[in-house]
C-alpha positions in Angstrom: 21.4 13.2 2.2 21.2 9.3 0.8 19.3 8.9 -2.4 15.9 8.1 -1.0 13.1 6.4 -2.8 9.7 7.2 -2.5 6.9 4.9 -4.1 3.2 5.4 -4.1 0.6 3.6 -4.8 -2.1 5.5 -7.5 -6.0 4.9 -7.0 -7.0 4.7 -3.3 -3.9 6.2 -1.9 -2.9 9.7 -3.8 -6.0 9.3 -6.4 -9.3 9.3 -5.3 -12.1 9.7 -7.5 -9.5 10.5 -10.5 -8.3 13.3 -8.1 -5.4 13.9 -6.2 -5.2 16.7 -3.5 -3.0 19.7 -3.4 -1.6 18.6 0.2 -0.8 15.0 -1.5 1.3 16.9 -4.5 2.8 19.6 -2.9 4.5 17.1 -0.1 5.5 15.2 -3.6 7.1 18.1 -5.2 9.2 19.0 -1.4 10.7 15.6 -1.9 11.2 15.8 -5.1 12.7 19.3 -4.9 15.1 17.5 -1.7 16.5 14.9 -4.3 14.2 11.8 -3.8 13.1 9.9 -6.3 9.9 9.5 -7.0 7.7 6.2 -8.5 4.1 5.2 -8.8 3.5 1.8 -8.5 -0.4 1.0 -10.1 -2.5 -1.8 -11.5 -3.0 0.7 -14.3 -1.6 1.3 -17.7 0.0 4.1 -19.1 -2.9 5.0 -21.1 -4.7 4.9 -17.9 -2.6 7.6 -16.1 -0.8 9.6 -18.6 -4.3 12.1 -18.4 -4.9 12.2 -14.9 -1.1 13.2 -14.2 -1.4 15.6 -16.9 -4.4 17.1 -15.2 -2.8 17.1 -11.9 0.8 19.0 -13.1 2.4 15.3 -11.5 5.5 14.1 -12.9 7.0 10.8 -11.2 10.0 9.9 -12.2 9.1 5.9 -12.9 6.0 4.0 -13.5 5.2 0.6 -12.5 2.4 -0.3 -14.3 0.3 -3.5 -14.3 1.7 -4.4 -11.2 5.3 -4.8 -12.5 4.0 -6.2 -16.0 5.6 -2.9 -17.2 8.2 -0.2 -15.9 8.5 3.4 -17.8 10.8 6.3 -17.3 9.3 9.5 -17.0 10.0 9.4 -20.9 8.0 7.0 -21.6 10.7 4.8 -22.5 10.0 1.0 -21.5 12.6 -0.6 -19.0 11.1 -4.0 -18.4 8.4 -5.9 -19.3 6.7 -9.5 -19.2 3.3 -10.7 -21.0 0.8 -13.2 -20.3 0.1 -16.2 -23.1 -2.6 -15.5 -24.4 -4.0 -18.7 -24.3 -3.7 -18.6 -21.3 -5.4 -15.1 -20.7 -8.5 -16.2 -22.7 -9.0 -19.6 -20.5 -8.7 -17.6 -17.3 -11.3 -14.9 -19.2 -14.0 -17.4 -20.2 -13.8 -18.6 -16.6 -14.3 -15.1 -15.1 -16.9 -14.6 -17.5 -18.6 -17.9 -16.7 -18.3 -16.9 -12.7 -20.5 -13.4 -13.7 -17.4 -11.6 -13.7 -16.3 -8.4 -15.8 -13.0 -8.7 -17.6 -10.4 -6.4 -19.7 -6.9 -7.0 -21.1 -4.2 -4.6 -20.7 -2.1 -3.9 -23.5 -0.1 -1.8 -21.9 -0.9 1.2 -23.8 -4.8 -0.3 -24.8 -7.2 -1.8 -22.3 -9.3 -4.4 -24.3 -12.7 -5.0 -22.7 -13.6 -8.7 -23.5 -17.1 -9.4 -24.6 -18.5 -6.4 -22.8 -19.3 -2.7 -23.3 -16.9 -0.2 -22.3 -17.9 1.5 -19.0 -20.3 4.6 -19.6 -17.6 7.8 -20.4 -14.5 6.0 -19.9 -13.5 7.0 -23.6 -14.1 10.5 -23.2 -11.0 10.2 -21.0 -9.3 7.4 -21.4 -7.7 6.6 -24.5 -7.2 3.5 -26.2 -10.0 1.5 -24.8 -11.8 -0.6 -27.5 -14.4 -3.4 -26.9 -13.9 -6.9 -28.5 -15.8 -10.1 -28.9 -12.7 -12.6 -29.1 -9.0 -12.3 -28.6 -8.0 -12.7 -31.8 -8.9 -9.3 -32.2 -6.6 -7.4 -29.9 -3.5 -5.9 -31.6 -1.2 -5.9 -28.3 0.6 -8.4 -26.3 -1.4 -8.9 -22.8 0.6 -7.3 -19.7 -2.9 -7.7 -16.9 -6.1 -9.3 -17.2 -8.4 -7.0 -15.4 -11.6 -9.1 -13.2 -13.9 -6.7 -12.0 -17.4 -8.2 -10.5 -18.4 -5.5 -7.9 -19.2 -8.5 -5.4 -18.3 -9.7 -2.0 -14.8 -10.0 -0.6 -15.0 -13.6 0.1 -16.3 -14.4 -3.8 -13.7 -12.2 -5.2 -11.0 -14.0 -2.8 -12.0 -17.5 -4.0 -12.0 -16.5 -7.7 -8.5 -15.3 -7.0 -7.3 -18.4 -5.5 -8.9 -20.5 -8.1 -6.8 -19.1 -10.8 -3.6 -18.7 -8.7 -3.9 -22.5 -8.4 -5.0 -23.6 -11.6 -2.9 -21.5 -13.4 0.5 -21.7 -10.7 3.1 -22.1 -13.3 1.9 -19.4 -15.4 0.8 -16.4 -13.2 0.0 -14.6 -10.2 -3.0 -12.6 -8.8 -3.5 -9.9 -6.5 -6.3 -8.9 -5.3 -7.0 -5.0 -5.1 -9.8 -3.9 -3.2 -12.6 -5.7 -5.1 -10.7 -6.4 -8.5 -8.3 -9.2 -9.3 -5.0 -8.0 -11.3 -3.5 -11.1 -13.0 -0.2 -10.7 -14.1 2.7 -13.0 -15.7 4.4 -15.7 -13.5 6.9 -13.7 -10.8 5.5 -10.1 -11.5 4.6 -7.9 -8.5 5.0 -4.4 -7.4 7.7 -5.4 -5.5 9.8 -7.0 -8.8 9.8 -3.1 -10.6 10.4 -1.3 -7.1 13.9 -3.5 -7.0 14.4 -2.7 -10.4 14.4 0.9 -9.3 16.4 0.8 -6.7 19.1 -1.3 -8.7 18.9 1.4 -11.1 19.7 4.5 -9.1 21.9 2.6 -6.4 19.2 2.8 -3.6 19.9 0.9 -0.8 16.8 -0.6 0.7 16.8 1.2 4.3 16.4 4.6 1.8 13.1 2.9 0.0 9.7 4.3 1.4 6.5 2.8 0.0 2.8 3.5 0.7 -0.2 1.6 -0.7 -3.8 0.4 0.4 -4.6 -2.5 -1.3 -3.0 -6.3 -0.9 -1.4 -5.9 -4.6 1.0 -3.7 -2.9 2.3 -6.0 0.1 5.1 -7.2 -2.5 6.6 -3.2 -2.3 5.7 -3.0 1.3 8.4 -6.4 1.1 11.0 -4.6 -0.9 11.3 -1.5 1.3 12.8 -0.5 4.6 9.7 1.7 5.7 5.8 1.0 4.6 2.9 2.7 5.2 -0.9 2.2 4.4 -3.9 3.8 4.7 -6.0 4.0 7.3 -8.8 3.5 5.4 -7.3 0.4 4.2 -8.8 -3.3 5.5 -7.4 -4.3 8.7 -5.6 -7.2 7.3 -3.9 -5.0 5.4 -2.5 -3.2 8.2 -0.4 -5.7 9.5 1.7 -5.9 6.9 2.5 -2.2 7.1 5.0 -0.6 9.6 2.9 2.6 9.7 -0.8 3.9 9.3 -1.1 7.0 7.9 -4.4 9.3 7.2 -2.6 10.5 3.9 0.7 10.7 1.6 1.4 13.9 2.9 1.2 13.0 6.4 3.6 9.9 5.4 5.8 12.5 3.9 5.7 15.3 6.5 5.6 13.0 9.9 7.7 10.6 8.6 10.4 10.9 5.9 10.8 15.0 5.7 12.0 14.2 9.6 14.5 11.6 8.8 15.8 13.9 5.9 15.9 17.0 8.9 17.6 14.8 11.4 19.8 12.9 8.7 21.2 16.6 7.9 21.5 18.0 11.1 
C-alpha cells in the first residue's frame, strides 16, 4: 500500500481523563502493524505525555508538541522548533492575569506556572512543573503560553482575539476547548504535520488527521481526509470531512477500508 499518515489529536480525542481506551490503541497498533505512520499532534509538552504514553504501552512515531512549537521522533530527538520572546510572553501574561485568567509557560520539557500555584497533584505525575513569581526565573526558552480561565466561550474567544491582534506580528492563538495555546508567529499543527509528511515522502491524499478542538483545523488543512469528534462543537464540524464517535471507528470505517480496497 502507499505510506499513509495517521495523526491524532491527544486530550479530547484518544485521551480522556488521562486515559485512552483499549479500542482506541488496538485500532493504533493494526495500522501501525499495516505500515502507517503514526503522529500525535497536542497542545502539550513532552513532559506532559511521555507518562501517560508510558502508562498506556503507546508509542507514536512523531510528536507535535505545543501546537508545532516543537516536533520529536519517537527518540526524543528534536526535529524543529520555534520560541516565543519572552518579552513578549510576559506582556501577553500580565494581560491574562489582569483579565482573571490562569497562565503557564511551556518549556518544552518544563511547564512554568506564572504567579500561581501548581494545580493540586499535577506533580505527582507530571514532571518538571515548577511555580514562579517572575520570568526571569525560568531556565527554558518559551515554546506555549498556556491561558486557562475556566469561563465562557465568548470571554475566552475575545481574550484570544485580543492578543492575536495586538500581538499580529509576533504570534498566533488557538483556541482549544476553553484554553488559549499561544504559540510563535506561523506555528500550527498543520506546520509539524507537513514537516512529517516531507519527511517520510507522504503525499497529502495518504494524510488522515482527527482532532476536536479548533487548534487542530490547521492539520485538518494539511490532510486529504479529516475527521472530528462528535462530541466536538458544531462549528467545529464543518471544517471536518467526517464525524466520528471515536479513533477507532475513524480507523476501522474509514482508513482500514481504503487500505482493504487499495490491496484488493
Amino acid at each position: 500500500m502507499d505510506r499513509i499518515l495517521f495523526a491524532t489529536d491527544l486530550d479530547g480525542t484518544i485521551l480522556h481523563h488521562d486515559r485512552m481506551n483499549e479500542e482506541d490503541l488496538e485500532a493504533v497498533r493494526k495500522l501501525k502493524e499495516l505500515g502507517a505512520t503514526v503522529a500525535v499532534a497536542t497542545g502539550r509538552p513532552l513532559n506532559g505525555v511521555e507518562t501517560v504514553f508510558l502508562n498506556h504501552g503507546f508509542e507514536p512515531d512523531y510528536l507535535v508538541l505545543m501546537n508545532g512549537s516543537m516536533v520529536v521522533d519517537n527518540s526524543g530527538n528534536t526535529i524543529a522548533e520555534k520560541t516565543i520572546d519572552k518579552d513578549t510572553a510576559r506582556i501577553i501574561a500580565d494581560l491574562c492575569l489582569e483579565c482573571g485568567f490562569k497562565v503557564a509557560f511551556e518549556g518544552g520539557r518544563n511547564t512554568w506556572f506564572y504567579r500561581s500555584d501548581i494545580p493540586e497533584g499535577m506533580s505527582d505525575t507530571v514532571p518538571g512543573v515548577y511555580a514562579i513569581d517572575d520570568i526571569s526565573e525560568m531556565k527554558d526558552s518559551i515554546y506555549l503560553v498556556s491561558i486557562n480561565g475556566n469561563e465562557s466561550i465568548d470571554e475566552i474567544e475575545a481574550l484570544r482575539l485580543e492578543i492575536e491582534s495586538g500581538f499580529a506580528g509576533e504570534v498566533e492563538a488557538y483556541r482549544n476547548v476553553r484554553y488559549i495555546d499561544v504559540v510563535p508567529k506561523g506555528i500550527s499543527k498543520g506546520e509539524g504535520i507537513r514537516l512529517i509528511m516531507a519527511l517520510k515522502g507522504i503525499g497529502r491524499q495518504n494524510v488522515h488527521v482527527i482532532g476536536d478542538s479548533f487548534n487542530d483545523i490547521p492539520m485538518f488543512r494539511e490532510a486529504g481526509s479529516s475527521y472530528t469528534l462528535s462530541h466536538a462543537e458544531d462549528e467545529l464540524k464543518g471544517y471536518a470531512d467526517h464525524v466520528v464517535d471515536s479513533v477507532a471507528e475513524c480507523i476501522g470505517k474509514y482508513i482500514l477500508d481504503e487500505i482493504a480496497c487499495a490491496n484488493s
